[in-house]
N, C-alpha and C positions, 0 to 999 in steps of 0.2 A: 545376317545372310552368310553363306556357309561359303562364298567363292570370294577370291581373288579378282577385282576390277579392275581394268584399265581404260584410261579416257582415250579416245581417238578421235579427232575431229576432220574429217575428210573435205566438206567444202563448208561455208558459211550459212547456206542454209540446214544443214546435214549433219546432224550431229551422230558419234557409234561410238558407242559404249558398248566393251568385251567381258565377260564376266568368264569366269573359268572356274570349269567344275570338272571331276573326274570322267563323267560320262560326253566333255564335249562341251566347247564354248559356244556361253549363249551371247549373241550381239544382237544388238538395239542399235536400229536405225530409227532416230527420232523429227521428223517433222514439226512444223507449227500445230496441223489438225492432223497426223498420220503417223501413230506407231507402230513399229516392224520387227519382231524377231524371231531371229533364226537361229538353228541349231544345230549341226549334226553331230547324232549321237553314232559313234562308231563302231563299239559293242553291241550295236543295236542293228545297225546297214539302213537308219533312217536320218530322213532330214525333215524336222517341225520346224513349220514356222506359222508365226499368229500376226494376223491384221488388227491393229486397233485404233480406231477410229474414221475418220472420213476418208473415203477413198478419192482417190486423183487418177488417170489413164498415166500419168509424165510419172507422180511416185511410184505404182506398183509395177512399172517399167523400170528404173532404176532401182528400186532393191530386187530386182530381178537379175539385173544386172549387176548388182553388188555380188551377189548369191553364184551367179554363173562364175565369177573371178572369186570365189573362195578354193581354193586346195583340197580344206578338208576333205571334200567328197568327191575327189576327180575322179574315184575310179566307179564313179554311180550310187543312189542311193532310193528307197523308196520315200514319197515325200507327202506327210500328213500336214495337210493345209485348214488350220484353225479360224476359219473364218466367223468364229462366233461372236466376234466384237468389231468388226466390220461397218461400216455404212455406207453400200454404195447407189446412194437416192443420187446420186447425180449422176448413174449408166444409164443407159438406155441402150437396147438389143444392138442396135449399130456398132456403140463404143465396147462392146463387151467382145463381140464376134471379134471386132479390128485386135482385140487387146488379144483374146487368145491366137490369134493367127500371130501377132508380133512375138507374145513369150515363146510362142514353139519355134517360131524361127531363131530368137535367139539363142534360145538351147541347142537348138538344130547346130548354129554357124559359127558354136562354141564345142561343139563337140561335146557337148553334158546332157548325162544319162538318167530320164527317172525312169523307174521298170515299174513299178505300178503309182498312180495319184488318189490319196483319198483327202475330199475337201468334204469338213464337220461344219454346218451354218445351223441356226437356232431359229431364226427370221426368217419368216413365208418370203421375203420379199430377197433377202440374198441367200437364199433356199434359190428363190427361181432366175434367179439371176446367174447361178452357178451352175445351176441346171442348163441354162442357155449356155453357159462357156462349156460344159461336158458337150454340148451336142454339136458344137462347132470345131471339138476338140480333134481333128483330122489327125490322128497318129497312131498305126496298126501297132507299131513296139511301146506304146506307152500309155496304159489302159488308166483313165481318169472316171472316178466312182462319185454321186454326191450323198453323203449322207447327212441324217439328221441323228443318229445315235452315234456315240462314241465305241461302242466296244463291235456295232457293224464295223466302222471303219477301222478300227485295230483286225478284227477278224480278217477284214478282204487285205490287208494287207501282210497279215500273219506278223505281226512285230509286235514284242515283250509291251504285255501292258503295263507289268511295273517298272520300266525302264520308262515309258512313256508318261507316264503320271510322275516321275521323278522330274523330269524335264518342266513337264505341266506347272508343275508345286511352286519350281525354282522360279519359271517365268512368271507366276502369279504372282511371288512373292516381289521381285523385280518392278514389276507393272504396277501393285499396290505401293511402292515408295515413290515412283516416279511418275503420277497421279497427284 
């Protein structure tokens, strides 16, 4: 692996592991059934971050909240949401609408900026489950797109695909040892 790690352990269920690469440190928020990492790449004006595994309403509240108290990107970023390793068989339309109404308020009551949202899902089922959070997604300054193709959602958001696939590679590579 081509980066410098650092161990961090924030609470006792919670483990964050920081990896550092030139284009922008990747951190792993790891769970018992739920890994999280995010990115902001600077050169870039993006922040990636990829869902893997079972989803919870309480985890992707707090790495939400991890992510809103990051620095790196205080002064706004567009944000590529990899939800293609995802599983969120345990929402249902109620829990998803509640969820995107909580993450926009807490961005909202933090003052953090995304200017456009594109979320990549692979599965009919959190395909439409993200489809539901876009349609409840009440925010005129922060336009949230869902796709199923990767270079639509590089397109709609106009951001360097090989800066993005560098990102992609590093976290694959990250995800395949810690698997």
């Amino acid at each position: 692996m081509s980066a410098a790690m650092q161990h961090n352990s924030e609470s006792p269920d919670t483990q964050i592991d920081v990896f550092a690469f030139d284009f922008g440190d990747i951190k792993l928020l790891k769970k018992t059934k739920f890994r999280f990492y995010y990115c902001y790449a600077a050169q870039g004006g993006f922040l990636y971050l990829r869902h893997v595994g079972l989803a919870s309403y309480e985890e992707i509240m707090n790495n939400n909240a991890q992510i809103v108290n990051d620095n790196s990107w205080i002064n706004g970023a567009k944000l590529f949401s990899d939800l293609r390793w995802v599983n969120y068989s345990g929402f249902n339309f109620d829990t998803n609408f509640q969820l995107s109404r909580d993450i926009a308020s807490l961005y909202e009551k933090n003052g953090r900026y995304l200017s456009e949202i594109a979320a990549v899902c692979n599965d009919d089922f959190e395909f439409g489950m993200q489809r539901m959070f876009q349609s409840v997604w009440e925010d005129d300054e922060q336009e949230l797109c869902t796709f199923r193709d990767l270079d639509a959602a590089v397109e709609f958001l106009g951001i360097d695909r090989e800066l993005l696939d560098r990102v992609i590679a590093e976290v694959d590579k990250i995800e395949a040892s810690a698997s």
